[in-house]
MIBA-298714 format. One line per 4 residues: their letters; for each residue x, y, z of N, C-alpha, C. Coordinates in Angstrom, 1 decimal. Example, Ala and Ser with C-alpha at 12.3 -4.5 7.8 and 13.67 -1.06 7.14 Angstrom:
2
as) 13.2:-5.7:7.8:12.3:-4.5:7.8:13.2:-3.3:7.8 | 12.8:-2.2:7.1:13.7:-1.1:7.1:12.9:0.0:7.9 .
//
This chain:
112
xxxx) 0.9:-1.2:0.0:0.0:0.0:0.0:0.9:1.2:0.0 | 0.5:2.6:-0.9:1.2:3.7:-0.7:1.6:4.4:0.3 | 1.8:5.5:0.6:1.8:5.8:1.5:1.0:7.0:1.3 | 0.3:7.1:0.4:-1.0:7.9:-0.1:-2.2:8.0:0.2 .
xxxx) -2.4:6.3:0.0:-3.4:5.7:0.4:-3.1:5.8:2.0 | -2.4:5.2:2.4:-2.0:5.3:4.2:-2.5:6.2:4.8 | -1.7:7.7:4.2:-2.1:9.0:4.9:-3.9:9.3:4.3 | -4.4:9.2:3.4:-6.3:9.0:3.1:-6.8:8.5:4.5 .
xxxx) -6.3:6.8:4.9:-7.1:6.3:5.7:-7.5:7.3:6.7 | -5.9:7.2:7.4:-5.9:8.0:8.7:-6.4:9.5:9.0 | -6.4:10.4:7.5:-7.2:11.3:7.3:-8.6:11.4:7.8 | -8.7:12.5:8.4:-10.1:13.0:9.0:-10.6:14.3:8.6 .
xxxx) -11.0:14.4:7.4:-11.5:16.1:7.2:-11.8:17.0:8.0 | -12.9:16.4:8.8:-13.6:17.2:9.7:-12.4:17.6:10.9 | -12.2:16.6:11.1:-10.8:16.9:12.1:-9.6:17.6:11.9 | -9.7:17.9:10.8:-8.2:18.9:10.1:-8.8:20.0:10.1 .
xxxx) -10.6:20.7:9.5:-10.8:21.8:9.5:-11.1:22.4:10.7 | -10.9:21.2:11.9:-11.1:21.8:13.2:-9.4:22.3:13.6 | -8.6:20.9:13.8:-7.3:21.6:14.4:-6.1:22.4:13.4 | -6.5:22.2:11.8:-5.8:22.7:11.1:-6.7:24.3:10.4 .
xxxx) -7.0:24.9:10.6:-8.0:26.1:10.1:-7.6:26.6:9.2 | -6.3:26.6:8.9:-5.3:27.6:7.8:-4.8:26.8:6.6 | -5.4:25.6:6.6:-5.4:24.8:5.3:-5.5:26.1:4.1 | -4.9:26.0:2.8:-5.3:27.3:1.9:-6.7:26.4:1.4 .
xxxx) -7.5:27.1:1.2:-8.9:27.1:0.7:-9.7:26.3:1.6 | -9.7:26.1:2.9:-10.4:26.5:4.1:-10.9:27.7:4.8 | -10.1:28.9:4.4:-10.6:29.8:4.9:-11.6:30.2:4.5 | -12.6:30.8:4.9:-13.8:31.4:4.1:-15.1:30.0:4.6 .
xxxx) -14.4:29.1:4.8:-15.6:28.0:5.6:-16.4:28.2:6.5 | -18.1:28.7:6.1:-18.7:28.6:7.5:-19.4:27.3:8.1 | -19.2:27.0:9.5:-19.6:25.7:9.3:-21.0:25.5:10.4 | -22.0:24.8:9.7:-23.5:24.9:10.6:-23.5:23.7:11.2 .
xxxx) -24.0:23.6:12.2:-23.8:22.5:13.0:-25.2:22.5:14.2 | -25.7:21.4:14.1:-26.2:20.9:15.0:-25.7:20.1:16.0 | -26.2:21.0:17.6:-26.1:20.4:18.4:-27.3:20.1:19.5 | -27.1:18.7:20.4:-28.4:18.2:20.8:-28.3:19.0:22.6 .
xxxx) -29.4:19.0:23.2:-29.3:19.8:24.2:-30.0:18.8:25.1 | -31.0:18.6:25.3:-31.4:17.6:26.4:-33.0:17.1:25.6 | -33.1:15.7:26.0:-34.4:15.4:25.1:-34.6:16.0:24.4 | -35.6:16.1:23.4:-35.4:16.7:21.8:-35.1:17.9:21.6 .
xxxx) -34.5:18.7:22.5:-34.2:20.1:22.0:-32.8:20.1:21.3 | -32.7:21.2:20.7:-31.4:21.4:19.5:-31.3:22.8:19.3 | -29.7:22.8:19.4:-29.3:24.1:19.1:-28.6:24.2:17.7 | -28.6:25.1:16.9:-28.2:25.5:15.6:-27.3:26.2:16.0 .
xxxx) -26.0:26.0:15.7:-24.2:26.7:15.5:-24.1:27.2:14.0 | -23.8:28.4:13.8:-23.0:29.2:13.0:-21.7:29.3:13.4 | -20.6:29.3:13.0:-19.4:29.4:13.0:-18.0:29.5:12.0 | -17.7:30.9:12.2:-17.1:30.8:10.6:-16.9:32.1:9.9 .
xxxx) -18.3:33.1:10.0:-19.3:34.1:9.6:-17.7:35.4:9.9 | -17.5:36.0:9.0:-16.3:36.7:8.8:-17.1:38.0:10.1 | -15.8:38.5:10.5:-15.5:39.1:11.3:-16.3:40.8:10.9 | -16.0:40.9:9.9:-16.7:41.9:9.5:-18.3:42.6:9.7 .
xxxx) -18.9:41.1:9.5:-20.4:41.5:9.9:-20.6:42.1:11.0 | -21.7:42.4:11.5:-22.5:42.7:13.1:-22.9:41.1:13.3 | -22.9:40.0:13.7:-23.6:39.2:14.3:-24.4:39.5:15.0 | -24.8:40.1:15.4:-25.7:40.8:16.7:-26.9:41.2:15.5 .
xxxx) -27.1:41.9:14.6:-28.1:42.1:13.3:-28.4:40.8:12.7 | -27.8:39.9:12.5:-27.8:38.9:11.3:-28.7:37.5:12.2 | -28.5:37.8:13.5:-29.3:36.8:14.0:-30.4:37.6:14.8 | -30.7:38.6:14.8:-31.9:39.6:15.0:-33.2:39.4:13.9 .
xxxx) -32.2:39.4:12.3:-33.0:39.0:11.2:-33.4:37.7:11.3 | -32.4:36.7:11.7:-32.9:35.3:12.0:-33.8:34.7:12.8 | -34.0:35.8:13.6:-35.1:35.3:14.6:-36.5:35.9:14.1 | -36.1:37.1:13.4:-37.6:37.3:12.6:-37.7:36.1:11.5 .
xxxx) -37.1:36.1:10.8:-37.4:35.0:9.5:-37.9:33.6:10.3 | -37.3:33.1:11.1:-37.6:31.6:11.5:-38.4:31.3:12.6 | -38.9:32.5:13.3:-39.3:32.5:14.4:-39.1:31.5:15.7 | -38.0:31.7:15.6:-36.9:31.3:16.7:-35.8:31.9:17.6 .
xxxx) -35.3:31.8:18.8:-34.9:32.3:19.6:-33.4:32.1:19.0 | -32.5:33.6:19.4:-31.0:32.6:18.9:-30.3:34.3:20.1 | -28.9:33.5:19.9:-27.4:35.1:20.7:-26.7:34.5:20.1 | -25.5:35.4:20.5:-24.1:35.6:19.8:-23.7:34.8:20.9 .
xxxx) -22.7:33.8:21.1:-21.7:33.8:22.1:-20.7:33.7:21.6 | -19.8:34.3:22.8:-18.2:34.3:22.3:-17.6:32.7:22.7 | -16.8:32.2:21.7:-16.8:30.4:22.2:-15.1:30.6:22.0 | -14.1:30.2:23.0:-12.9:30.8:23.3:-11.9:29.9:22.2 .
xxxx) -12.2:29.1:21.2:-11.4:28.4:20.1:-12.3:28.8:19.3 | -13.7:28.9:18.9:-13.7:29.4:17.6:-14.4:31.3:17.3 | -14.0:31.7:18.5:-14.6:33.4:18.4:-15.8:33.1:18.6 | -16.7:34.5:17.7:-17.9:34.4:18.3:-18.7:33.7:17.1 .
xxxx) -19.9:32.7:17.8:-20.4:31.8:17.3:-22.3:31.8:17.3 | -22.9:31.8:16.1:-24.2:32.4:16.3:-25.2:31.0:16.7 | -25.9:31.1:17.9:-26.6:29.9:17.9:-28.2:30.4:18.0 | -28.8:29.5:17.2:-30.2:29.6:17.0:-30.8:28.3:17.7 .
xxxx) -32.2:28.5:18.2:-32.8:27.2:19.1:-33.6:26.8:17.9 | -33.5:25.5:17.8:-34.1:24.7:16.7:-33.2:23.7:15.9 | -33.6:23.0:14.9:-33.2:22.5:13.8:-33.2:23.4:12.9 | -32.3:24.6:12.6:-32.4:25.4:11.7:-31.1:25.7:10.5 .
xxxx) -30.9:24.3:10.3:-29.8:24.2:9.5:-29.9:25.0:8.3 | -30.6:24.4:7.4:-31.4:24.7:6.0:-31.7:25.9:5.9 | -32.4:26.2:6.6:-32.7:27.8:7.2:-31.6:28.5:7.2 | -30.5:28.3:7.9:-29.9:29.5:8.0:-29.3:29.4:6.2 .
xxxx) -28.5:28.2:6.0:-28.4:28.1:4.4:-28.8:28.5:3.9 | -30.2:28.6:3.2:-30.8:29.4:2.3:-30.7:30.8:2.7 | -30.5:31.6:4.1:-30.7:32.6:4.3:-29.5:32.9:4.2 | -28.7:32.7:4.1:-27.1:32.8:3.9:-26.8:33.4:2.6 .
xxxx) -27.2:32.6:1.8:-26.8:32.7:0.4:-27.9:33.9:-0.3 | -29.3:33.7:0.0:-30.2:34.6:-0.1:-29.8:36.4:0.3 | -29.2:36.5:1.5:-28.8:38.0:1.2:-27.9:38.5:0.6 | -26.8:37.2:0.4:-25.2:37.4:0.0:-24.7:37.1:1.0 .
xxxx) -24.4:36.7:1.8:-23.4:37.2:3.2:-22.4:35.6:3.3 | -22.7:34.4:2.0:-21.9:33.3:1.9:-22.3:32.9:0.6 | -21.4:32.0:-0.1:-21.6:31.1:-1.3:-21.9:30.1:-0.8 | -22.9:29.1:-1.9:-22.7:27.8:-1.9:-21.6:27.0:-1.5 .
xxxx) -20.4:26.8:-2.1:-19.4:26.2:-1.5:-19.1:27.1:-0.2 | -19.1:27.9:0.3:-18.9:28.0:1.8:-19.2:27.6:2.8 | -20.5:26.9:2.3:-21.4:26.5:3.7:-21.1:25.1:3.9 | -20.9:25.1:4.5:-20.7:23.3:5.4:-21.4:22.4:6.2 .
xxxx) -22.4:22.3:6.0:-23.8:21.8:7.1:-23.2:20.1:7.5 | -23.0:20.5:9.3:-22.9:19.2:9.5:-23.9:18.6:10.2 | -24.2:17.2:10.7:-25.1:16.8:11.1:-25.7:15.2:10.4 | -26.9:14.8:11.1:-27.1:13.8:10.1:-28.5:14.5:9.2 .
//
């Protein structure tokens, strides 16, 4: 076997755009994420969303559009990170791309 193939197996994508961020053409990755909270509740992660914006507006709008609750928190490895209460993956997607504020290839929806 190569050692091509070798380094593939042991490769973990998700795990490099966590501890490696500065990969060239990673940057610019926003990545949505669902996470579970206790019996069926779920929180929706943004993470990624360039520094530029107001996050503090962008999920003001989100909470009108989806009628769902969401804040900014500051998360001490990946800055500040937008969380919305719900399954609102799709949602934020389409709304992403819909004002401009990401491309298609930017978005990274994880989850099942």
């Amino acid at each position: 076997m190569s050692v091509l193939f070798q380094y593939l197996e042991m490769q973990d994508p998700v795990q490099d755009a966590i501890f490696y961020p500065n990969i060239p053409g990673r940057e610019g990755l926003i990545h949505i994420r669902l996470r579970q909270r206790n019996g069926r509740k779920t929180l929706t992660t943004v993470q990624g969303l360039s520094t530029d914006f107001d996050l503090k507006k962008i999920v003001k709008a989100c909470k009108k559009e989806f009628a769902c609750n969401g804040t900014v928190v500051e998360h001490p490895e990946y800055g500040e990170v937008i969380q919305l209460q719900g399954d609102q993956r799709n949602n934020i997607k389409d709304f992403l791309k819909k004002v401009n504020l990401a491309k298609d290839e930017q978005l990274k929806v994880h989850g099942f």
